[in-house]
MIKE-831690 format. One record per atom (N, C-alpha, C): residue number from 1; atom name; x, y, z. Coordinates in steps of 0.001 Angstrom, whole numbers, m for minus. Atoms other than C-alpha are relative to their C-alpha. Layout:
% MIKE-831690
    n  atom        x        y        z
  NUM    CA        X        Y        Z
...
END
This chain:
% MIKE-831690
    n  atom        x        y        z
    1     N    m1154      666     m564
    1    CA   m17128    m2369     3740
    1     C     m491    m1152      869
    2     N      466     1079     m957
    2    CA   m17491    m5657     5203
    2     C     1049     m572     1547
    3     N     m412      326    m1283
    3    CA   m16922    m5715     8857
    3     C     m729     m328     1509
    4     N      259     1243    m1460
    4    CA   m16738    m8163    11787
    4     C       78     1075     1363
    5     N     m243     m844    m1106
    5    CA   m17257    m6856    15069
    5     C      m89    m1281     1578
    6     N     m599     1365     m894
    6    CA   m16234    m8644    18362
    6     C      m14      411     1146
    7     N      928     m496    m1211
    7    CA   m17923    m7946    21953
    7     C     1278     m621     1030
    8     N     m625      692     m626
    8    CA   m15255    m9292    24304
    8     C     m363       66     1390
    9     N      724      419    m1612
    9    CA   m16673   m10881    27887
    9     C    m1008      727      330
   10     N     1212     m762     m569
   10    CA   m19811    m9078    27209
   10     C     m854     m403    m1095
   11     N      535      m90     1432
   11    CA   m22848    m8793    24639
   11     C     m328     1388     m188
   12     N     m243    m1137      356
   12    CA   m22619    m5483    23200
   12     C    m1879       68     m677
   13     N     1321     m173      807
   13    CA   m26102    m4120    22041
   13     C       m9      654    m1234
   14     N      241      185     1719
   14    CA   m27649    m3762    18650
   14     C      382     1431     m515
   15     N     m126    m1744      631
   15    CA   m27867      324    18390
   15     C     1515        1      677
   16     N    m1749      m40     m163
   16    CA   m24016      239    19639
   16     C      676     m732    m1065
   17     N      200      361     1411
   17    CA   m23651    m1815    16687
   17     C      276      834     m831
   18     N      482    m1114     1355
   18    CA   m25319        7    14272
   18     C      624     1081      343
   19     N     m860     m974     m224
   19    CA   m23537     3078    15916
   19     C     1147     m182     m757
   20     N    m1783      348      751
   20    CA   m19779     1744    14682
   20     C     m430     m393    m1161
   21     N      m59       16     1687
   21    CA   m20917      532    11390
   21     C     m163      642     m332
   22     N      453    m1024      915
   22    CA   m22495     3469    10215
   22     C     1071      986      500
   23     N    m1227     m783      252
   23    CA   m19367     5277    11605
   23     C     1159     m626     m542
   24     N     m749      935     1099
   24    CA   m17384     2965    10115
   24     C      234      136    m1263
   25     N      447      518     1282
   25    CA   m19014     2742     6879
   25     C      413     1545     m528
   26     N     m829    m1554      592
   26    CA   m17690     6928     6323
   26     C      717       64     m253
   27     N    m1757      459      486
   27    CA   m14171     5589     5922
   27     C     m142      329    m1521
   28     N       59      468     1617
   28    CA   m14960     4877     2499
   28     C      255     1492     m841
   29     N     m216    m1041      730
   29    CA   m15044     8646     1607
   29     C     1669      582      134
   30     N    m1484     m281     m189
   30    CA   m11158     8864     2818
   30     C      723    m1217     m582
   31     N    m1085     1017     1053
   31    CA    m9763     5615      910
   31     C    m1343     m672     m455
   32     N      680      598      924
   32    CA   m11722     4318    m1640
   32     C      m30    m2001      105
   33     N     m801     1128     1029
   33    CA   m10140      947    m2046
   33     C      172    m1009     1877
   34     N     m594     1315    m1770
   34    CA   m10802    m1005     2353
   34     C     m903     m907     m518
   35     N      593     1367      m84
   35    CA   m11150    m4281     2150
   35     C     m670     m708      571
   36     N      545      429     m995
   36    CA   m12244    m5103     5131
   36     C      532      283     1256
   37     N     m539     m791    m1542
   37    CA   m12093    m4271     9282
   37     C     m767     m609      765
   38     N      443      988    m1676
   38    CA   m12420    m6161    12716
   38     C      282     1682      838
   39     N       51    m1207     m845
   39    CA   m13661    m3745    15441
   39     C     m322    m1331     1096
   40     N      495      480    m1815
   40    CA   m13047    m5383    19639
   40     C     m401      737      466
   41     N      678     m849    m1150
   41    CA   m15028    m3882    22084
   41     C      863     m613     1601
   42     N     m737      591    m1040
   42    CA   m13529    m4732    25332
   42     C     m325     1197     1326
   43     N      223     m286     m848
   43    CA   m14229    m3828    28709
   43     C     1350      363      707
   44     N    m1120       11    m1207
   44    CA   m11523    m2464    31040
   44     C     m363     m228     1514
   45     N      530      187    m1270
   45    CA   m11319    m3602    34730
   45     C    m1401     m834      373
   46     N     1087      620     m184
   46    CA   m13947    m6091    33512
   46     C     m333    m1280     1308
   47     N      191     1757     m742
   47    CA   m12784    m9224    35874
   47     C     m486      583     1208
   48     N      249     m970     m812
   48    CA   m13320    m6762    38582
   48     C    m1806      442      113
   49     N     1254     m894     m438
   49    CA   m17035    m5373    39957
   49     C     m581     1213     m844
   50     N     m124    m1084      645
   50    CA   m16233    m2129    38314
   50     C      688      147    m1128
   51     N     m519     m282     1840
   51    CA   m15537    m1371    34740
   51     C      516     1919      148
   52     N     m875    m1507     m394
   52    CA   m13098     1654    34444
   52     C        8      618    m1532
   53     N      147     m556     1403
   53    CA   m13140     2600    30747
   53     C     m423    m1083    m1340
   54     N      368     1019     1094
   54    CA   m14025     1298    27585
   54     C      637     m408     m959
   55     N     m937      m15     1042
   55    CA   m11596      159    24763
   55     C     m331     m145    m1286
   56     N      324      278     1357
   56    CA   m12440      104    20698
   56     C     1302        5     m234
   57     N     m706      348      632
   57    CA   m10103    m1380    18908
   57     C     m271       32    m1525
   58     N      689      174     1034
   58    CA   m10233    m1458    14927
   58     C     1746     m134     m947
   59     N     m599      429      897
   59    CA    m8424    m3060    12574
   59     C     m726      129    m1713
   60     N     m156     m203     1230
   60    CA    m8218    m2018     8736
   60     C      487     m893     m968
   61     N     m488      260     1244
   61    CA    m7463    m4073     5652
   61     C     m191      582     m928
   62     N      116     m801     1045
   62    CA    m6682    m1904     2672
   62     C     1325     m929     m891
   63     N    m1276      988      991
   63    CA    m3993    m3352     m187
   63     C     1162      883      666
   64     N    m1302       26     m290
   64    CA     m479    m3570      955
   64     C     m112     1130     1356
   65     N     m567     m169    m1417
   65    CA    m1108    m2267     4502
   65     C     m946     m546      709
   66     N      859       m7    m1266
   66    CA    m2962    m2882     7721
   66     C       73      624      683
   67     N      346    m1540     m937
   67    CA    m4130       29     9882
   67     C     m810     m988     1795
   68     N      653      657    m1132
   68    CA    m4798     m908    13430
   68     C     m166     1633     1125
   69     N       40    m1395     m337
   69    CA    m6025     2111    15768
   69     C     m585     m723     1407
   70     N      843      292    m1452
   70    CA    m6884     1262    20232
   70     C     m659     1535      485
   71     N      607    m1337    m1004
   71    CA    m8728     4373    22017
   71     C     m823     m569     1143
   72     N      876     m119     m890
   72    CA   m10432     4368    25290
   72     C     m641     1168      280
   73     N     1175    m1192     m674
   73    CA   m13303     6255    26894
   73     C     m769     m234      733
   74     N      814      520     m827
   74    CA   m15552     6480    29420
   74     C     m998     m593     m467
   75     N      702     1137      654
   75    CA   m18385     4986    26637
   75     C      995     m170    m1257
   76     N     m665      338      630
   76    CA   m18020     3517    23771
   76     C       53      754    m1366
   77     N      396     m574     1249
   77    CA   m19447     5819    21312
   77     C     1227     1395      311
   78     N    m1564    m1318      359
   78    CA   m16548     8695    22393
   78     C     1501     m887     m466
   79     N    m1341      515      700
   79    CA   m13895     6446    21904
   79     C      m60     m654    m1538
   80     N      880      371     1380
   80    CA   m16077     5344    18400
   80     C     1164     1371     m556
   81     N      m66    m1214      651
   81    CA   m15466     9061    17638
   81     C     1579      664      135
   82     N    m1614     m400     m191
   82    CA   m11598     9124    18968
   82     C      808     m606    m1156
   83     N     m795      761      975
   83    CA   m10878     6242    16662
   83     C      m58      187    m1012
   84     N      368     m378     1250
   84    CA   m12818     7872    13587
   84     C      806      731     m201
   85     N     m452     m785      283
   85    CA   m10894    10664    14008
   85     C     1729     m563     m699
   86     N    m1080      901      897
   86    CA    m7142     8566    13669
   86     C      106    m1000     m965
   87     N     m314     1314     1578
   87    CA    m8054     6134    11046
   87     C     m255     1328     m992
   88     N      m67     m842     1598
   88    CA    m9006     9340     8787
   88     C     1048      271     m247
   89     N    m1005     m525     m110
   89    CA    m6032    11052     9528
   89     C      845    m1311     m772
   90     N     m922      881      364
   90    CA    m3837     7545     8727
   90     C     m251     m156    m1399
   91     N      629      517     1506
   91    CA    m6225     7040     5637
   91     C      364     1068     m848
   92     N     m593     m761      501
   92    CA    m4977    10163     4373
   92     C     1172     m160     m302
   93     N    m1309      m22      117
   93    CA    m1842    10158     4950
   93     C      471     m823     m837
   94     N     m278     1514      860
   94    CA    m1692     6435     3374
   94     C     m487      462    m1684
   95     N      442     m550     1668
   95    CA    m3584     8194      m83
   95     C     1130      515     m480
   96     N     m715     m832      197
   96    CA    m1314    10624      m45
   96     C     1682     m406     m599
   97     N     m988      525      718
   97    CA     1783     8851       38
   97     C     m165    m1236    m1351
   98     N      169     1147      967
   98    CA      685     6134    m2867
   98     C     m212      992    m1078
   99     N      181    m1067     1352
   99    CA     m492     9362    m5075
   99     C     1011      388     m228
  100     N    m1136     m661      275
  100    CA     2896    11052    m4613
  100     C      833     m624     m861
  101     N     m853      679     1192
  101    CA     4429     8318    m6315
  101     C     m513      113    m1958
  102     N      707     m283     1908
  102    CA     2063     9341    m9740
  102     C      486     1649     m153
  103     N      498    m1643      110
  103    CA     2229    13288    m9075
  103     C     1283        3    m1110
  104     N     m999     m615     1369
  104    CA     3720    15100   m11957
  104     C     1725      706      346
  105     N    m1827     m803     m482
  105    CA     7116    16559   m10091
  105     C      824    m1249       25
  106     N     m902     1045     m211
  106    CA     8328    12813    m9508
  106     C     m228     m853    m1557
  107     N      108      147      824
  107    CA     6966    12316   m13143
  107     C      918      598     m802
  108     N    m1215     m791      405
  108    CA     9155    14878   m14230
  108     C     1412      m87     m134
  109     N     m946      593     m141
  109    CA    11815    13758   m12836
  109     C      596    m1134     m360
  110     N     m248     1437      340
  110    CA    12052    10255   m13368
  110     C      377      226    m2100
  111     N     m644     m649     1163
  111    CA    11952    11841   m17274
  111     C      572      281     m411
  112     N    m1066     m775      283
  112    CA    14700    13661   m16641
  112     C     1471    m1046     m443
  113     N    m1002      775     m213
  113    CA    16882    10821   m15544
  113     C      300     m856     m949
  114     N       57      376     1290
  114    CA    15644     8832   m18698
  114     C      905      807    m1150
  115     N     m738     m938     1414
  115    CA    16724    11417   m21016
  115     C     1673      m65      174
  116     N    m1109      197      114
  116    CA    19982    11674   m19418
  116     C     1188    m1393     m185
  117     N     m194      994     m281
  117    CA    20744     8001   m19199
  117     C      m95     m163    m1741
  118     N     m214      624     1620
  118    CA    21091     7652   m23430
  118     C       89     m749     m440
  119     N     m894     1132      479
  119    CA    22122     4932   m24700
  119     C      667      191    m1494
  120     N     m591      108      746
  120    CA    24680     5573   m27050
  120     C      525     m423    m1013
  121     N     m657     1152      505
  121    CA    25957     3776   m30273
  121     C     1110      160     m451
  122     N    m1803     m168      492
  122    CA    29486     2738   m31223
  122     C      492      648     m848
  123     N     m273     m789     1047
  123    CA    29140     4518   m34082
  123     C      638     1345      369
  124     N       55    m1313     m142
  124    CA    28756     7937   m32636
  124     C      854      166     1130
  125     N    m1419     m312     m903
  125    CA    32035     7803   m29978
  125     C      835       71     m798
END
């Protein structure tokens, strides 16, 4: 998956980095099919002396939606692991409903409605 990542009023280091991509890059086993994803880092209470939590942000492109997910934490690698946890969950959910539209009960159905829907000819009234 090719994704941008974006340090805001700081420089974020390399193994913090490599941390979020390679948790990142696990998505892929819950939707097949991302296009691409912007992850902010952002400081809270940065203008300030003291920094009070940490924020990850992450944005998703997959076809016909966009997934956006904020978490804070006291670092950045728990809120890494807050945000892994709701993009799976969404990435599911998002499979799930796009398969339901193939599954065989709404296949069935849609069959049904065919069959009853005839089309008749003048002959046979």
């Amino acid at each position: 998956m090719r994704l941008q990542m974006h340090a805001v009023r700081f420089t974020a280091d390399q193994s913090l980095l490599d941390f979020i991509q390679a948790k990142l890059d696990k998505l892929d086993t819950f939707h097949d099919r991302i296009i691409s994803g912007e992850v902010f880092l952002r400081l809270e209470g940065a203008d300030s002396n003291k920094v009070k939590e940490k924020i990850v942000e992450v944005r998703l492109m997959i076809p016909g939606k966009e997934i956006f997910v904020k978490e804070h934490d006291k670092s950045f690698e728990s809120a890494t692991d807050r945000v892994m946890d709701v993009l799976k969950d969404k990435l599911v959910r998002f499979k799930e409903k796009r398969s339901d539209i193939s599954s065989p009960a709404i296949a069935e159905a849609t069959s049904r409605v065919e069959e009853e829907d005839e089309v008749f000819e003048p002959d046979e009234l």
